[in-house]
C-alpha positions as CSV (number, residue, x, y, z in Angstrom):
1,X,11.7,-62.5,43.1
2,X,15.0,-62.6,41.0
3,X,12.9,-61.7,37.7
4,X,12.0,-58.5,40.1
5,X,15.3,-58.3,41.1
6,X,17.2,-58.4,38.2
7,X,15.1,-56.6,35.7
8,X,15.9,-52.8,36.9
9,X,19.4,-53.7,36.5
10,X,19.0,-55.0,32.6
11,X,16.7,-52.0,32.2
12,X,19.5,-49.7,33.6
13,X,22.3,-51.6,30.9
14,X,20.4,-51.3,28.1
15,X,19.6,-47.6,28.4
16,X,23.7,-47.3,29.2
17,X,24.2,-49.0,25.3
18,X,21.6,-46.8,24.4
19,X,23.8,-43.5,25.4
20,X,26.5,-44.9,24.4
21,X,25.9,-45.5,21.3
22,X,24.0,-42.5,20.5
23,X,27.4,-40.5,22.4
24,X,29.6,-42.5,19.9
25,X,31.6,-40.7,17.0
26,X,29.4,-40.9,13.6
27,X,31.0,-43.3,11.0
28,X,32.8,-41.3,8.7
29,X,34.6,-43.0,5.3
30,X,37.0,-40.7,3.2
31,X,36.9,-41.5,-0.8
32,X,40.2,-40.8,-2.4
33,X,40.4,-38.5,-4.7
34,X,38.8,-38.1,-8.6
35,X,41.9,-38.9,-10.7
36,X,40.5,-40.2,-14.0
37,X,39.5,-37.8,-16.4
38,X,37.8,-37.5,-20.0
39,X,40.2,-37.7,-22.9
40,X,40.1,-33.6,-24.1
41,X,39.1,-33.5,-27.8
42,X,38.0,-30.5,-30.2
43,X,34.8,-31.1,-30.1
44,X,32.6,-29.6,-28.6
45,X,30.9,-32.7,-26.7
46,X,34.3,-33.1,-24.8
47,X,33.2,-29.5,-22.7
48,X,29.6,-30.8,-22.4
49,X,30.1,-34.4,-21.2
50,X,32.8,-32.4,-18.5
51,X,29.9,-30.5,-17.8
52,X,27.0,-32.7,-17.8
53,X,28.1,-36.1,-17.4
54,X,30.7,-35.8,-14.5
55,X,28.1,-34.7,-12.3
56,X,27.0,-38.5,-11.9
57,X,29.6,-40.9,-12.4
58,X,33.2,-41.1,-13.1
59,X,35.2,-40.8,-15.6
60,X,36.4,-44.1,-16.0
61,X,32.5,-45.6,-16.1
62,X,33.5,-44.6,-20.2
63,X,36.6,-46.6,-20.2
64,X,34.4,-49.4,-18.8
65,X,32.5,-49.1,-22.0
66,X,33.3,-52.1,-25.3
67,X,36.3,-50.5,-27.3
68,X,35.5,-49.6,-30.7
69,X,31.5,-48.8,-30.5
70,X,30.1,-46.8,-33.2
71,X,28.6,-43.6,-33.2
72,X,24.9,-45.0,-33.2
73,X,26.1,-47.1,-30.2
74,X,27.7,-44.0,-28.2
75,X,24.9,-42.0,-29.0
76,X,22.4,-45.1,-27.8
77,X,24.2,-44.6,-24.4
78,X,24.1,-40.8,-23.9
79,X,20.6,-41.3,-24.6
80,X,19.9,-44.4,-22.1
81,X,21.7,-41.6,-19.4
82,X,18.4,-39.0,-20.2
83,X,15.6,-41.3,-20.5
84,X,16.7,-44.4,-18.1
85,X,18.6,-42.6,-15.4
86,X,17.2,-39.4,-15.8
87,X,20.1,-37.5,-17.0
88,X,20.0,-33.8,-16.7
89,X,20.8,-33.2,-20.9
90,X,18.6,-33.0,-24.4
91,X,18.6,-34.4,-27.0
92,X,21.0,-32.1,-29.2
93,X,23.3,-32.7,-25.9
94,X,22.6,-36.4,-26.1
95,X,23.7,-36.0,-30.0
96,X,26.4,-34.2,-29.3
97,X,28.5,-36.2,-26.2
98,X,27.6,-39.1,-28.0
99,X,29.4,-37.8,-31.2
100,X,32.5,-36.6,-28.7
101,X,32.7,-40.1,-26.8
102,X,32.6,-42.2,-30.7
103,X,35.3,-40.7,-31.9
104,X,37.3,-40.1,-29.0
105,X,36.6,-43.6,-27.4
106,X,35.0,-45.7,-30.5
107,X,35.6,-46.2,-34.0
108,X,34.5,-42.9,-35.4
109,X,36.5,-40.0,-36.1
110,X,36.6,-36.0,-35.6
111,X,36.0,-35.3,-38.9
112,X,33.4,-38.2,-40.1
113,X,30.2,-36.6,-41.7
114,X,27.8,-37.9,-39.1
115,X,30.8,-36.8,-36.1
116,X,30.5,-33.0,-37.5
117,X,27.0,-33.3,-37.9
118,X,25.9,-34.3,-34.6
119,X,28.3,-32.2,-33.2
120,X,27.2,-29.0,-34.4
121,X,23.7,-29.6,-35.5
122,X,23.0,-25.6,-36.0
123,X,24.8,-25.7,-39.3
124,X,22.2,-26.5,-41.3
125,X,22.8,-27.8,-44.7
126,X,22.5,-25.0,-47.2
127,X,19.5,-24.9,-49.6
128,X,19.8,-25.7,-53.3
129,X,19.3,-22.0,-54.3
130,X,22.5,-21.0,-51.7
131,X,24.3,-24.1,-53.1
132,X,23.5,-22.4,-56.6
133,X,24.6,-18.7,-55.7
134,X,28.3,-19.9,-54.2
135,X,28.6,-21.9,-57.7
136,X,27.9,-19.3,-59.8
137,X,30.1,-17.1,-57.3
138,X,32.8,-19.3,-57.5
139,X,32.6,-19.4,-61.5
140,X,32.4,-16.1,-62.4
141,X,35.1,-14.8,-60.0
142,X,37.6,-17.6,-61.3
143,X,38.0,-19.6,-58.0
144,X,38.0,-23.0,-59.4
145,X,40.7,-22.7,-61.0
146,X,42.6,-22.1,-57.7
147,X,40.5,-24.6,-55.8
148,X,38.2,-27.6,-56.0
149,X,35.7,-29.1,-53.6
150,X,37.4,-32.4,-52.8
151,X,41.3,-32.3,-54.1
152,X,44.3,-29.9,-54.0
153,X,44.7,-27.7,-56.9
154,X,46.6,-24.6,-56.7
155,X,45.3,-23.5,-53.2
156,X,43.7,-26.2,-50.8
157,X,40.4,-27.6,-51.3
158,X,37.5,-26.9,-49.4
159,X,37.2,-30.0,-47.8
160,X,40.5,-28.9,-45.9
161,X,39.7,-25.4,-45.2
162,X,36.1,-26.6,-43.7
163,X,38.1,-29.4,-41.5
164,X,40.9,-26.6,-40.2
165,X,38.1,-24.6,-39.1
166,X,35.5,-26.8,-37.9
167,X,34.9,-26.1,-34.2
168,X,35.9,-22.6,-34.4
169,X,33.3,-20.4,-33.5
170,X,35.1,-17.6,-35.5
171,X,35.2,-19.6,-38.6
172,X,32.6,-17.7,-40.7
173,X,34.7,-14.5,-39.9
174,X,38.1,-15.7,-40.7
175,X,37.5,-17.3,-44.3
176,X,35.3,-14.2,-45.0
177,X,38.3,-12.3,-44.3
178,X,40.2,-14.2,-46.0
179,X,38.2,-14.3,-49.1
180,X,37.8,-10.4,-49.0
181,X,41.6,-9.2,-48.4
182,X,43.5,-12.1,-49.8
183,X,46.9,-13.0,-48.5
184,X,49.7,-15.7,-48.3
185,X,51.0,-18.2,-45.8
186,X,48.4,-19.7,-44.3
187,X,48.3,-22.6,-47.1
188,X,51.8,-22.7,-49.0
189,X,53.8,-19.4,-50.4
190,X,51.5,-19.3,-53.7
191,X,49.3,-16.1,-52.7
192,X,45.8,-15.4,-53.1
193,X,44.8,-12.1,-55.0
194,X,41.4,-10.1,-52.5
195,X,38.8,-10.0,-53.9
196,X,37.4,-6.8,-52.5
197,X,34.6,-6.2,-54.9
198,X,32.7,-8.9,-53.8
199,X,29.6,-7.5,-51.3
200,X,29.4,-8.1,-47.9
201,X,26.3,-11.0,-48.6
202,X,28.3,-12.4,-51.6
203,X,31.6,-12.8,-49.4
204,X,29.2,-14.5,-46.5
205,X,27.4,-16.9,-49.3
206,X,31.0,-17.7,-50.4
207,X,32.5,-18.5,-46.9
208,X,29.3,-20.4,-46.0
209,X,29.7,-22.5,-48.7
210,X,33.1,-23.6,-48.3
211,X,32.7,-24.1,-44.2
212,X,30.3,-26.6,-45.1
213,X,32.1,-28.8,-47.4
């Protein structure tokens, strides 16, 4: 008789829980805000890892990281984010934030052969014959004995004019024009005659030679 009794009334108490519970406010939990950020950079990894890589962790999962891992290391761990976790990027973009994060976080640096290289992977090395034209350019029209590939002469060397431009996605334009109309200023008061005469494939042989030094 009690079990009779008193079983309506536990019925009744749990379905009251059950409203009240399901009446209750939802759980809500407020994050603070995203303050760490990527370390900007020239390169042109810094915009793509913004881009690509902030969409699934933070910032500071980089800082995290061992200090002073190479490029092959940094480039190992972009590419553990595509093919592990599924990261949205390719391979040139796994090439490219790796590149960014080495020498921005690791022991590589901006201008480091395999740093440009992986960073802009569309400027393809030229071919012997190109290689061939730009010397025999350079010869006849008396450049090297303003300029050398690797040192300071009279103007700067090529090294140092491919380095002030690299990144610039006007580069080919500006060094062509500067080849073409000459000018001062830019390197030291010495000027540089134009050299006008040269055609418009000649000038663009010239200035692709020296961007890729």
């Amino acid at each position: 008789m009690h079990r009779i009794t008193f079983l309506p009334a536990l019925l009744f108490a749990t379905q009251a829980c059950w409203i009240a519970t399901a009446a209750a406010e939802p759980l809500t939990i407020k994050l603070p805000p995203e303050t760490a950020a990527l370390k900007p950079s020239s390169l042109p990894g810094y915009a793509l890892a913004q881009q690509k890589c902030s969409t699934c962790h933070s910032a500071d999962y980089i800082n995290f990281q061992p200090p002073g891992m190479s490029l092959e290391q940094w480039t190992a761990e972009a590419g553990k984010m595509k093919n592990t976790y599924g990261a949205p990027i390719s391979d040139e973009d796994v090439s490219i934030i790796g590149a960014y994060l080495a020498a921005t976080y690791g022991s590589a640096h901006d201008n480091d052969a395999g740093v440009q290289a992986a960073s802009y992977p569309s400027k393809t090395e030229a071919t012997p014959v190109a290689k061939n034209e730009a010397m025999s350019l350079l010869q006849n029209n008396a450049c090297l004995s303003c300029h050398a590939v690797d040192h300071k002469v009279v103007g700067p060397s090529y090294h140092e004019v491919a380095a002030k431009y690299a990144g610039d996605a006007q580069a080919l334009e500006k060094v062509t024009s500067s080849i073409q109309q000459g000018g001062s200023g830019k390197w030291g008061n010495v000027p540089m005659p134009a050299f006008a005469q040269l055609s418009a494939d000649e000038l663009k042989t010239l200035a692709t030679f020296i961007l890729e030094q």
